[in-house]
C-alpha positions in Angstrom: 119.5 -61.8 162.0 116.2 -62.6 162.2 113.4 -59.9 162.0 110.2 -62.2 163.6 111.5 -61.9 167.1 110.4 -59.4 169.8 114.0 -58.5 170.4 114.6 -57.2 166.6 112.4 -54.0 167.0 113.7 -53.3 170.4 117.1 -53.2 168.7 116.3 -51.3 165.9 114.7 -48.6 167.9 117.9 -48.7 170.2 119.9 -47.9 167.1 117.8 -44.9 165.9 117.6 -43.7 170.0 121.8 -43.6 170.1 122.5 -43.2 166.6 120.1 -41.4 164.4 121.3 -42.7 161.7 118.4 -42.4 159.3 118.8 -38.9 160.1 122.3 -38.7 159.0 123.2 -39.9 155.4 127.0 -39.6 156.3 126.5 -42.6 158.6 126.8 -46.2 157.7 122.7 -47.3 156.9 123.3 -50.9 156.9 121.0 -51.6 153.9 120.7 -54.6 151.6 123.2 -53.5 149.6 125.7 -52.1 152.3 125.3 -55.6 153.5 126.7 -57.1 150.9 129.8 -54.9 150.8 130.3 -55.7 154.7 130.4 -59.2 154.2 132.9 -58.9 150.8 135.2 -57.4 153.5 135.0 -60.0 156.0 132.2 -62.2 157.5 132.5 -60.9 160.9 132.2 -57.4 160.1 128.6 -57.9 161.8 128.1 -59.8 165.0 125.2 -61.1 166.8 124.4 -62.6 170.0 120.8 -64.0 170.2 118.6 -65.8 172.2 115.0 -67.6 171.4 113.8 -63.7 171.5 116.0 -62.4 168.9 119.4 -60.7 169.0 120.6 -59.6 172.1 123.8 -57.4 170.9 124.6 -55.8 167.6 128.2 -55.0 166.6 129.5 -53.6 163.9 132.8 -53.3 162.7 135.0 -52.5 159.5 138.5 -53.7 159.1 140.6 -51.2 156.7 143.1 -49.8 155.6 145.6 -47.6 157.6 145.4 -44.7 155.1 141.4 -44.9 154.7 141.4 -44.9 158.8 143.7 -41.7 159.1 141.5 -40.3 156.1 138.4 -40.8 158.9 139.9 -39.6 161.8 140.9 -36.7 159.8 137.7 -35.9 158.6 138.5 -36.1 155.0 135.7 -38.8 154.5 132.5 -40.0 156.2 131.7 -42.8 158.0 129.8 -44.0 155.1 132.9 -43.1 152.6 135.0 -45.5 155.0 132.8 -48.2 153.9 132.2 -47.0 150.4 136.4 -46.7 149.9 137.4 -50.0 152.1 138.8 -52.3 149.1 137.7 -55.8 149.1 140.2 -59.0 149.1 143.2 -57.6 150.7 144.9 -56.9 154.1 143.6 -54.5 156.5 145.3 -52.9 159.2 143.2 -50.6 161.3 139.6 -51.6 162.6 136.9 -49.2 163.0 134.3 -50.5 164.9 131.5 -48.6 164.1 128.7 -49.4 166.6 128.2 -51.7 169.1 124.5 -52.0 170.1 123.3 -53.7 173.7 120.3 -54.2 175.2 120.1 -52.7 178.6 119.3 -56.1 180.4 122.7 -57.4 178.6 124.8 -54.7 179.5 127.8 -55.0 182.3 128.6 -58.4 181.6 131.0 -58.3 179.3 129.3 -60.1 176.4 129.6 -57.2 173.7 133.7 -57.0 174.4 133.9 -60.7 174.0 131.8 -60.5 170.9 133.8 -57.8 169.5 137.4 -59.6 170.3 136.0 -62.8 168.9 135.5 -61.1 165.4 138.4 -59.8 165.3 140.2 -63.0 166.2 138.3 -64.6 163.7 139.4 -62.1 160.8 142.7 -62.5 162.0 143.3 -66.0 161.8 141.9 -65.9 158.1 145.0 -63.7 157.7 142.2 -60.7 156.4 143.3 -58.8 159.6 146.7 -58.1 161.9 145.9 -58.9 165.5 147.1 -58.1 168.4 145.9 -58.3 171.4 146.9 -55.7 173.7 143.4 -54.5 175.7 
């Protein structure tokens, strides 16, 4: 994810129109250090579709476990908590995906749905995550 390109603020300012997440410290920040946790869970939790401008579309998704998914939808923990409690090196059921972030030119073509199913395919065949593809 390169920062230099014209795209990368565009994006940014996307995420903080829809989001507000630096507003809300419930919500996932995606700092250095949340990074690093995202990608001890699985290497495709963040996507990226870029051009010679910089990325194009943003997705972000966290494969976990059932019972820290119906803890979630519950509201018994946080967005951020999901992250903070998804255990590393084992199998996850559930997938929450978190945000998916498109810029309006990109939109309606179907590129951020392919993007999404290609990361969970991916997790999937490393045998991190169940798949099945029913949408």
């Amino acid at each position: 994810m390169s920062s230099n390109k014209p795209n990368y603020p565009r994006m940014l300012n996307l995420i903080d129109e829809v989001f507000a997440t630096r507003n809300d410290p419930d919500q996932i920040q995606v700092t250095a250090q949340e990074m690093i946790k995202l990608n001890q869970i699985h290497q495709s939790c963040l996507s990226e579709l870029a051009d010679d401008k910089g990325p194009l579309i943003w997705v972000l998704m966290i494969p976990t476990t059932i019972a820290i998914m119906q803890d979630f939808l519950n509201d018994k923990i946080t967005e951020k908590e999901l992250l903070d409690n998804t255990p590393i090196n084992t199998t996850y059921e559930a997938i929450y995906l978190c945000s998916a972030t498109t810029l309006p030119e990109h939109r309606n073509f179907g590129k951020t749905k392919q993007l999404c199913l290609n990361s969970i395919k991916e997790g999937s065949v490393q045998k991190s995550v169940y798949f099945n593809e029913t949408i």
